[in-house]
N, C-alpha and C positions, 0 to 999 in steps of 0.2 A: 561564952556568948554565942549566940545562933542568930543567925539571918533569919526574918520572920517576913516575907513576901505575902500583902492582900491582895486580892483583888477581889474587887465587889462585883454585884452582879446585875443584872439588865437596871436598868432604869437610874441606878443608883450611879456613885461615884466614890471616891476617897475618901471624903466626907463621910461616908456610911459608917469607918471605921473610928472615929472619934472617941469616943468613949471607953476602948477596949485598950487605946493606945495607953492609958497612965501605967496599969499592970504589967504589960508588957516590957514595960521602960525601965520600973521599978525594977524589975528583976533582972535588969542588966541583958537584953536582948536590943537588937538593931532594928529596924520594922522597916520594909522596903514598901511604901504604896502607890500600886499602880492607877491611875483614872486611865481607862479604857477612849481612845479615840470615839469622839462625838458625843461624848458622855461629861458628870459634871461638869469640872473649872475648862473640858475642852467642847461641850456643847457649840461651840462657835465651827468645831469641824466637822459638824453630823454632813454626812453626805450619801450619794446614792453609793459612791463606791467601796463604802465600808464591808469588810468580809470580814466572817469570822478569822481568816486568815490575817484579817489588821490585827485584831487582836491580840492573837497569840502573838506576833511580832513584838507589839506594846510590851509583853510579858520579858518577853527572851531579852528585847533592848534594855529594860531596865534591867534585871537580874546581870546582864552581864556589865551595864553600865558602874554595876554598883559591887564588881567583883567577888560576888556570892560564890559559898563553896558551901554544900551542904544542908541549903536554905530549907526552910521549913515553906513551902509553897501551898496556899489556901487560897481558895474558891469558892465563891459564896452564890449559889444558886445557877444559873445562866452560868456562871464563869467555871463551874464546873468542866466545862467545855475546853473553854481556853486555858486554866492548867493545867489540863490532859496533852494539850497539843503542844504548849511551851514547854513542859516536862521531859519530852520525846525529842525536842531538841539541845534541851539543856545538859547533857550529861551530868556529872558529878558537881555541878553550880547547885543543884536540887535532892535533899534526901528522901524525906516525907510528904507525901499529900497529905491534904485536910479539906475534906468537900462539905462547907458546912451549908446544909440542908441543899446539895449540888447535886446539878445533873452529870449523870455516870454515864460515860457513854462506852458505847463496842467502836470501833475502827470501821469508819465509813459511816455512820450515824452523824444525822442533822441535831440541831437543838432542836427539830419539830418532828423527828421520829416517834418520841414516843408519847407526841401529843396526843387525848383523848382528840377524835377527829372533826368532832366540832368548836376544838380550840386552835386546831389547824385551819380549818376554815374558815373563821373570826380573826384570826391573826395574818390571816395570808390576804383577806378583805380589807384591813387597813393598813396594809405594804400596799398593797395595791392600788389606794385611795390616797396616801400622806408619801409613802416611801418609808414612814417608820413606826413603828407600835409605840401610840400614846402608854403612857404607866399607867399601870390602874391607881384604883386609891390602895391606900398605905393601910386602911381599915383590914382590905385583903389580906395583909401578911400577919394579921390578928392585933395591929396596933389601934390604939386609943388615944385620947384627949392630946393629950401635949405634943406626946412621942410620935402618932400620926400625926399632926397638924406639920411636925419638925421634917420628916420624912417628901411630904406630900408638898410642899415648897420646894424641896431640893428636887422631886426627881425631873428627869429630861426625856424625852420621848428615845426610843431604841431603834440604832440602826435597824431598817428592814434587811438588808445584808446579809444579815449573820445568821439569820432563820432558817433558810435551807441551804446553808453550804456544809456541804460534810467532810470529816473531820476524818485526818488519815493517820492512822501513828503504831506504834508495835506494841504489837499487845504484849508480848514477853517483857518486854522494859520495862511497860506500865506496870506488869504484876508482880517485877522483882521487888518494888519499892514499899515503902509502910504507907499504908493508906488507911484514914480514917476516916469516917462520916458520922459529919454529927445531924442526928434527925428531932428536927423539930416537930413537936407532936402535940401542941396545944395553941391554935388550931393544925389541922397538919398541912400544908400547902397540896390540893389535889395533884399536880401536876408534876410532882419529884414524887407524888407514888411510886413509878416505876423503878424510878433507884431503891429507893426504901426498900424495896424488895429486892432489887438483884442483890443489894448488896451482905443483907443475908441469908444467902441463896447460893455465894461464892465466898472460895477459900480468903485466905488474908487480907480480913478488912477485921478493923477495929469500930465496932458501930456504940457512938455516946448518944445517950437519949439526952433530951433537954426541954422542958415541960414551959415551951414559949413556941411563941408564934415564928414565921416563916424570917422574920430579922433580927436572931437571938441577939447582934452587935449592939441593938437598939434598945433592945427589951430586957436582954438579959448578959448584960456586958461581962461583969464578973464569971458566971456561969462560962460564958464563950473563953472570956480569958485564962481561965482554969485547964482547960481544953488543949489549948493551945500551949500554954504553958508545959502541961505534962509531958505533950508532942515533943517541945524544944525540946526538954531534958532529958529527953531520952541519947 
């Protein structure tokens, strides 16, 4: 059995991972899921003083609440972020990453580094105006009928917070560990181009395609659970 730690990403929440949890279970695995502060079932504590630094906190607390050793630790877009940074504090709680369709970041980088700059500017306009970036629609992340209508009720507006606060951790640790990215490539999300690329571009990453839009958890659960599966048993 393996510890399987989610965490979803901007907008979303626990609920995001629904669908991917039956396979996971079947196969005799543990599933650790985190809601990110101000986010789904805890939208009641969106606040200004959310930092990307709540987050990763959110991460480490549970992982260590739940006695992880070796967990398999996944990041689903935005959260990419935050199991970089909880990873870098978790020692041997954590073996593998899995950034599915995630932002990669280098040591010192925002979630808004390597925004195209007029998504910097739109995002920094309604932090400015709300304190948190409404979600967009769910059509966005290449969903439809049901499955967006399902998405686009749940989501909750995004700490402004976490936008520009950068992200400190050792880059030696990050790259000892197995890391894998899964890229969603139908639609592709503009804005995780920049990983899509770094990551093969750099040594030790294992990159899975997956021919679904930006919330494979949603779209293409089995496909994602396959994935993740292969991760655990290694």
């Amino acid at each position: 059995m393996t510890d399987i730690v989610l965490v979803h990403g901007a907008w979303h929440g626990a609920w995001s991972w629904r669908r991917v949890l039956p396979r996971l279970h079947a196969a005799g695995h543990r599933t650790v899921l985190v809601t990110l502060t101000g986010l789904g079932e805890r939208a009641h504590q969106l606040s200004s003083a959310i930092t990307l630094g709540t987050h990763v906190q959110d991460v480490v607390t549970a992982v260590l609440a739940e006695e992880c050793r070796g967990a398999v630790l996944v990041g689903h877009s935005y959260a990419g972020m935050v199991v970089t940074g909880a990873a870098d504090r978790l020692g041997e709680a954590v073996g593998a990453l899995v950034y599915v369709d995630g932002v990669v970041p280098s040591p010192g980088e925002c979630w808004s580094t390597r925004n195209p700059a007029q998504v910097q500017a739109d995002r920094r306009a309604a932090i400015a105006a709300t304190g948190t970036l409404p979600p967009p629609p769910a059509a966005a992340f290449g969903l439809t009928g049901a499955d967006a209508a399902w998405v686009d009720r749940r989501q909750t507006p995004q700490p402004g917070g976490v936008y520009d606060d950068p992200l400190d951790f050792d880059a030696g640790r990050w790259a000892a560990r197995p890391r894998t990215f899964v890229d969603c490539t139908s639609p592709p999300l503009p804005t995780i181009g920049p990983s899509r690329q770094r990551v093969r571009s750099e040594p030790g990453w294992e990159v899975v395609e997956l021919v679904t839009g930006h919330d494979p958890m949603v779209s293409a659960p089995d496909d994602l659970a396959d994935v993740l599966l292969a991760v655990a048993g290694r």
